[in-house]
N, C-alpha and C positions, 0 to 999 in steps of 0.2 A: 377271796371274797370280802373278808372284811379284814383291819387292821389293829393292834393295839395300839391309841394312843396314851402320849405322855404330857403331862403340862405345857414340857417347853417347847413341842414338836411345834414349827408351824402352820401345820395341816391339822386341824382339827375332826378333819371326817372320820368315821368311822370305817366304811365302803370304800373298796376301792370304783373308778371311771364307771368300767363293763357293769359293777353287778348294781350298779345303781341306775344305769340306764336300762336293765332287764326289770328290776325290781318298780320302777318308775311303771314300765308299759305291762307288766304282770297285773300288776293294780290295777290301771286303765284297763284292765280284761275281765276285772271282778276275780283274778287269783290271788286269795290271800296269802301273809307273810307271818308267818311267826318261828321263836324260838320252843324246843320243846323243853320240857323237865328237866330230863337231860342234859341239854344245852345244845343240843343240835337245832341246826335248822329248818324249815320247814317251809315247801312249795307245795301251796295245793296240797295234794297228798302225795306228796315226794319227800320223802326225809334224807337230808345232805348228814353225814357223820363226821364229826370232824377228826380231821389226820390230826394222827398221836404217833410219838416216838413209835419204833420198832414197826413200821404198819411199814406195809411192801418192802421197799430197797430203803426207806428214812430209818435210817437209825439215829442220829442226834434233828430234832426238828426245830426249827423256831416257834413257837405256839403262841407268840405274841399276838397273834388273828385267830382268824378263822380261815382256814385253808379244806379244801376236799383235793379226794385222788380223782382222776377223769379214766375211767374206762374205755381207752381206746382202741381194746380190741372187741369190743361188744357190738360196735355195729360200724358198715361201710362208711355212713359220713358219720359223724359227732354229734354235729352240730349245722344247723345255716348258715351261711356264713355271707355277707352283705357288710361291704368294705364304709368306711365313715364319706367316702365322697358321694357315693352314690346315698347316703343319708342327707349329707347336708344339701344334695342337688334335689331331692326330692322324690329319687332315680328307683325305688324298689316298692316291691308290693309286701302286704302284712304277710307276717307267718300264721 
């Protein structure tokens, strides 16, 4: 979701593509975005945790970002899923 940067990277973003085009249209929805005390995440009233060494099968992690685990055995789909052509064609209806 998000990345660490460093002075001389030349990508200065924070976010990576996806979670900036999700965080873009969350706002357009009136769902706010924050960090908690913590340092976790915050959707709405969704709180993202961030992955630490020893969590599931990571045992050495990079923690240079922010990264979550995806539960994908919790439900049949995941997620929507709506490919970038039929975005830039105009081609899909909102979620």
């Amino acid at each position: 979701m998000f990345m660490g940067k460093e002075e001389q990277d030349p990508c200065q973003t924070s976010y990576s593509l996806s979670a900036r085009v999700a965080f873009n249209y969350l706002e357009s929805q009136g769902i706010k975005l924050e960090f908690t005390s913590s340092g976790n995440f915050k959707v709405g009233d969704v709180v993202f945790k961030e992955l630490v060494e020893r969590q599931g099968i990571y045992q050495k992690v990079d923690d240079g970002g922010f990264q979550v685990l995806l539960n994908y055995r919790n439900a049949v789909r995941v997620a929507n899923y709506i490919s970038i052509s039929d975005i830039l064609s105009g081609e899909f209806d909102g979620f």
